[in-house]
C-alpha positions as CSV (number, residue, x, y, z in Angstrom):
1,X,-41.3,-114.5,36.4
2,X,-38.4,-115.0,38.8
3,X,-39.3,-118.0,40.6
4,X,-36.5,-117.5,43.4
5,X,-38.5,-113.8,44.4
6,X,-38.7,-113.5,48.5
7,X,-40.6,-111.7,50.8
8,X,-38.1,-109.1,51.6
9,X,-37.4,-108.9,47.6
10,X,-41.2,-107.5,48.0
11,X,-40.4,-105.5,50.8
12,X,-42.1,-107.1,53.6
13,X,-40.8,-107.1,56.9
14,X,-40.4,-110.0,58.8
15,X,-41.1,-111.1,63.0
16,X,-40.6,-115.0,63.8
17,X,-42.3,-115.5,67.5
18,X,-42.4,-119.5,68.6
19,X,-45.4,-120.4,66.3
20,X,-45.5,-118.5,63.4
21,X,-43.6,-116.3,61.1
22,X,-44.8,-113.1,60.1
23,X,-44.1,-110.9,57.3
24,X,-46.1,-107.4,57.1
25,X,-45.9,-104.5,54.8
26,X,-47.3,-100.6,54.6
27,X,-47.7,-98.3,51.7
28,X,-48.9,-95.1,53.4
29,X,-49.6,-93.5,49.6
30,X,-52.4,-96.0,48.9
31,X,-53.5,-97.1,52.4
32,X,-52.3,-100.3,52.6
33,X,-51.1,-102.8,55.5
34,X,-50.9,-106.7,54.3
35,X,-50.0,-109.6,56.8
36,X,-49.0,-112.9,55.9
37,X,-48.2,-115.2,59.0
38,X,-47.0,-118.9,58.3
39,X,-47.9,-120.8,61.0
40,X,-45.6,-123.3,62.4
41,X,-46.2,-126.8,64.4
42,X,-48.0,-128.5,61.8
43,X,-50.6,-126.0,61.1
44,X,-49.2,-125.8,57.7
45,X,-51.6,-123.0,57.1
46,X,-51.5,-119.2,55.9
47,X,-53.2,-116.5,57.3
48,X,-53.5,-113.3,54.9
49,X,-54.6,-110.5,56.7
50,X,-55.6,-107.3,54.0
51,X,-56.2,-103.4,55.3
52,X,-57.4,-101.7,52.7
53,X,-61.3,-101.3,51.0
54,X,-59.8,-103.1,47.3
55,X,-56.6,-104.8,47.0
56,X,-55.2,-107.7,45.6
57,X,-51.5,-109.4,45.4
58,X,-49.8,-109.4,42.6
59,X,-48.5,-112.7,40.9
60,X,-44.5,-111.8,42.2
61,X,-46.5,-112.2,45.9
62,X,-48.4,-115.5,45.5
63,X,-45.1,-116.6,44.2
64,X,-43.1,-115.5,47.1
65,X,-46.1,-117.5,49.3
66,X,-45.4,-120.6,47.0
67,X,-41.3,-120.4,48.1
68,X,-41.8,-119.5,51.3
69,X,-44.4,-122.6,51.8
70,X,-41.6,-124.8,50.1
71,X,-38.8,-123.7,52.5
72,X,-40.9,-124.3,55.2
73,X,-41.5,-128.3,54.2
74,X,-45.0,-127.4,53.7
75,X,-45.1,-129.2,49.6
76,X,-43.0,-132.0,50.7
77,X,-45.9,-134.3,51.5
């Protein structure tokens, strides 16, 4: 397992507004949209939005989460 894996390594596409970052990506073939926003200002939460009737992440994206929660501070505390 590569533990440095990002986001964009995964091909998600990413959109930073004021209070949240948010990383989205399609695959037209099987139907499938998948959000992830990190929400800034303390929230310190994840919101995983799924389009599709049966999906599921793959370990390479929980991992990618887990660094992206890390460079945010969030698994400092």
């Amino acid at each position: 397992m590569n533990k440095d894996i990002t986001l964009e390594d995964l091909g998600y596409k990413s959109e930073e507004a004021e209070d949240y970052i948010e990383y989205e990506k399609y695959d037209d073939y099987n139907c499938l949209e998948i959000s992830l926003m990190f929400w800034k200002n303390g929230f310190n939460k994840v919101t995983i939005r799924i389009r599709k009737v049966v999906c599921a992440l793959d370990i390479q994206e929980l991992q990618a989460i887990y660094n992206k929660c890390k460079e945010l501070g969030w698994l400092d505390e």
